[in-house]
C-alpha positions as CSV (number, residue, x, y, z in Angstrom):
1,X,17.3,-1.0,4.3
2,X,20.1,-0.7,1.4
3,X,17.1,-0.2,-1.1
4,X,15.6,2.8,0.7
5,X,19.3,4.1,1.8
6,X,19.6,4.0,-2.7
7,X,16.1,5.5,-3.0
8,X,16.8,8.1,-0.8
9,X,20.1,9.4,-1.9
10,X,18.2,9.3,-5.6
11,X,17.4,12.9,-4.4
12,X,20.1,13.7,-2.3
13,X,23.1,12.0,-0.9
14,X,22.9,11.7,2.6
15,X,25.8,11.7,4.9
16,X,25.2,8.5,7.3
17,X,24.3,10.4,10.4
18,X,21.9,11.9,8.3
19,X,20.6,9.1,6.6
20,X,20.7,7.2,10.2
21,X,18.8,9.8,11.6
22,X,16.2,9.0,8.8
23,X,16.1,5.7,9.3
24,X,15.1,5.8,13.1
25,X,11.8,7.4,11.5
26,X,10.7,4.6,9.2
27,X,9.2,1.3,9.8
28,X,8.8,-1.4,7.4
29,X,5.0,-2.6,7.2
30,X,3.7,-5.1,5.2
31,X,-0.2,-5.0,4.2
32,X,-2.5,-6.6,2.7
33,X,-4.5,-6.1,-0.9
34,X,-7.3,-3.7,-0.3
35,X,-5.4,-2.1,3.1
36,X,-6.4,1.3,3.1
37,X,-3.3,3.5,4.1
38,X,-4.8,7.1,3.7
39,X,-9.2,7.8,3.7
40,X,-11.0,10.7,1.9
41,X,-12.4,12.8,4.7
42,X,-9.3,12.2,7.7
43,X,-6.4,13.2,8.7
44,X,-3.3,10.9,7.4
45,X,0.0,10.9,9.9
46,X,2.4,8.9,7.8
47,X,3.9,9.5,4.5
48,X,5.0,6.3,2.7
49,X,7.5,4.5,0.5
50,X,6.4,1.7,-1.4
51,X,9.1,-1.4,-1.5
52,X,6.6,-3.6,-3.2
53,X,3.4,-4.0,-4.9
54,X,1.0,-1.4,-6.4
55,X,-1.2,1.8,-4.6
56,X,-3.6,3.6,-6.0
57,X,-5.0,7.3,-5.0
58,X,-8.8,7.9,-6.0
59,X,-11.4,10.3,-5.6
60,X,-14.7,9.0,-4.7
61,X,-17.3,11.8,-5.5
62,X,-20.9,12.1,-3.4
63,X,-22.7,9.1,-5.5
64,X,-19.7,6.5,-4.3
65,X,-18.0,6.4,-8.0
66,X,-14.1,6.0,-7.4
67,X,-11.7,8.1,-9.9
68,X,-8.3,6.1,-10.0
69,X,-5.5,9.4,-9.5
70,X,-2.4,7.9,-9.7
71,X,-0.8,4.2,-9.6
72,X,2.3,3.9,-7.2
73,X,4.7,1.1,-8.0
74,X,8.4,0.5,-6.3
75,X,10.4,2.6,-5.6
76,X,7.9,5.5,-4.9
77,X,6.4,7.8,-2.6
78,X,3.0,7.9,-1.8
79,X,0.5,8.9,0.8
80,X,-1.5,12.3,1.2
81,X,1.1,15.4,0.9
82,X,-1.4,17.5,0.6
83,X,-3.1,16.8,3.9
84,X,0.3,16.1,5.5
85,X,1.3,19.1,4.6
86,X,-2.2,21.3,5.1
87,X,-2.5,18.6,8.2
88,X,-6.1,18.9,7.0
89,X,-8.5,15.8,5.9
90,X,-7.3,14.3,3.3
91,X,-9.4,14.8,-0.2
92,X,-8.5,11.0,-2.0
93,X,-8.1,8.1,-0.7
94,X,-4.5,5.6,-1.3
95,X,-4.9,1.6,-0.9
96,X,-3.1,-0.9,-1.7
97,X,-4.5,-3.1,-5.2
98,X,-1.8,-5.8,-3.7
99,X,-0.4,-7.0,-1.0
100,X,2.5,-4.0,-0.4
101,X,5.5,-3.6,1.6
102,X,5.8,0.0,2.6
103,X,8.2,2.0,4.8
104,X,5.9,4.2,6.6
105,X,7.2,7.7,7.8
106,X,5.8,10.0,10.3
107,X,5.6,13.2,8.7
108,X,5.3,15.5,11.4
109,X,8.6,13.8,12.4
110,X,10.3,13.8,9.2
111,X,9.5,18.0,9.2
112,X,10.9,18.4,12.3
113,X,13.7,16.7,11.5
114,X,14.3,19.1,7.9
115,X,14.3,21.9,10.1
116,X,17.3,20.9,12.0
117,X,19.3,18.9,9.3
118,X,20.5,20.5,6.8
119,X,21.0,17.5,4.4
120,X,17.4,15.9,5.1
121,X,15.8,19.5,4.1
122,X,17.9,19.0,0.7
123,X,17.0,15.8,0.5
124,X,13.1,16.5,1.4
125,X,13.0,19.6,-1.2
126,X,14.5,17.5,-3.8
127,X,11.9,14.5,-3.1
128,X,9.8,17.4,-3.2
129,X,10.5,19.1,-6.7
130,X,10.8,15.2,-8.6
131,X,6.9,14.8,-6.8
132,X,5.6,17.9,-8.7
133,X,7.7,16.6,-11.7
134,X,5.4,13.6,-11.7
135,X,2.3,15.3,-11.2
136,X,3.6,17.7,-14.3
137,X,3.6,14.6,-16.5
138,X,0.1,13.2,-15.3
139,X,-1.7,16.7,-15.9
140,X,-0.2,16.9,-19.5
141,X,-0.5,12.6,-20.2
142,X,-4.0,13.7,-19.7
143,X,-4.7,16.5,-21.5
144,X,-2.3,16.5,-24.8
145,X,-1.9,12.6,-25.2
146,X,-5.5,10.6,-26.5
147,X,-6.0,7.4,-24.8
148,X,-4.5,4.7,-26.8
149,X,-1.3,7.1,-26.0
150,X,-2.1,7.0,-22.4
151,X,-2.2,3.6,-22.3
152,X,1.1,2.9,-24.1
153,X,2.6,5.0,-21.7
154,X,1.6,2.8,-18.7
155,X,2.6,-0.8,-20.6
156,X,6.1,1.3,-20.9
157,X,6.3,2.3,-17.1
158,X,4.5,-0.7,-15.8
159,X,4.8,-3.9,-18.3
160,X,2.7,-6.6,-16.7
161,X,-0.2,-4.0,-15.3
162,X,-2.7,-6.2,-16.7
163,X,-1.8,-9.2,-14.7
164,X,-1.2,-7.0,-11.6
165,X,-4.3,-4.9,-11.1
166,X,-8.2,-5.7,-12.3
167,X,-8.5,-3.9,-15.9
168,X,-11.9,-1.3,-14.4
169,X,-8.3,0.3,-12.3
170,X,-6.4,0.5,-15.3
171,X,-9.4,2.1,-17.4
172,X,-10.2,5.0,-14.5
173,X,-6.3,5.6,-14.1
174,X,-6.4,6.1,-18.3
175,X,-9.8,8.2,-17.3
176,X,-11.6,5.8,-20.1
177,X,-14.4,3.3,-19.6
178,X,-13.5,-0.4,-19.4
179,X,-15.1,-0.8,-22.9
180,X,-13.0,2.0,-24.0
181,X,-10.0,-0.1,-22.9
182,X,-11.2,-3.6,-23.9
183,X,-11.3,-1.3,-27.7
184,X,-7.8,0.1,-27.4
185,X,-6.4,-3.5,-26.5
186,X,-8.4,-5.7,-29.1
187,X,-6.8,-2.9,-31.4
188,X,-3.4,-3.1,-30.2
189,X,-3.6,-7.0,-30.5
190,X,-4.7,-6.7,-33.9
191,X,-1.4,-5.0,-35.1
């Protein structure tokens, strides 16, 4: 657990009673491809932290199409928040497009546990604040950059995406078709 100790003084340095304190909430779990860790329409429990492999959130919409939201690689969080935190249904859906390793952390616990430690509410608001950070990025990636942009973007954060994850993902994470894509990297390859 010295990888999630490091990930989680990223947003705060926890002292060790702290930090122990935190670690009696997680358990490590270990999935398989496809595994679906939070469903459109119910209520999640567990926030997570991916160790390994790749998650993706999605929107299906009343025909069945899935939107790809986000891709989570390691060392992330991911999971609901806004259903944890509304501790309503959830309105996307996470899986896993790989096998993942995940620490899974009951949130109800882990806000229980803010309100009575001060340096896991520091740590949680921090985690909190680099979250909407993220989010920030996607919502202008989207709107200012076109989608050749977009897509050298994700080569840069994720290299090898295209021998992780099937390209139709990587296309409705770019919000493009999978012809669109197929375009942008017979371009690219051309250069």
């Amino acid at each position: 657990m010295v990888i999630l100790k490091q990930y989680i003084n990223n947003f705060h340095n926890l002292s060790e009673e702290s930090y122990k304190k935190f670690e009696d909430l997680t358990q490590l779990i270990t999935v398989s491809h496809k595994y679906i860790l939070s469903k459109q329409g119910e209520i999640p429990q567990d926030l997570f932290i991916l160790k390994k492999g790749i998650v993706r959130s999605y929107y299906t919409d009343t025909n069945g199409k899935e939107y790809n939201r986000s891709l989570f690689t390691p060392f992330s969080s991911t999971g609901s928040l806004g259903a944890l935190v509304k501790n309503k249904p959830s309105e996307i859906s996470y899986d896993c497009l790989t096998d993942c390793e995940l620490y899974a952390i009951n949130f109800k616990k882990l806000k229980q546990l803010a309100l009575n430690d001060k340096d896991i509410a520091l740590m949680y608001a921090n985690a909190l604040e680099s979250i909407f950070l993220l989010f920030e990025a996607r919502i202008y990636n989207l709107t200012v950059l076109n989608a050749t942009e977009r897509y050298y973007k994700l080569k840069e954060e994720i290299p090898n995406i295209e021998n992780m994850i099937p390209q139709y993902h990587i296309a409705s994470f770019l919000n493009i078709s999978a012809v669109q894509l197929s375009r942008i990297r017979k371009e690219i390859s051309k250069k």
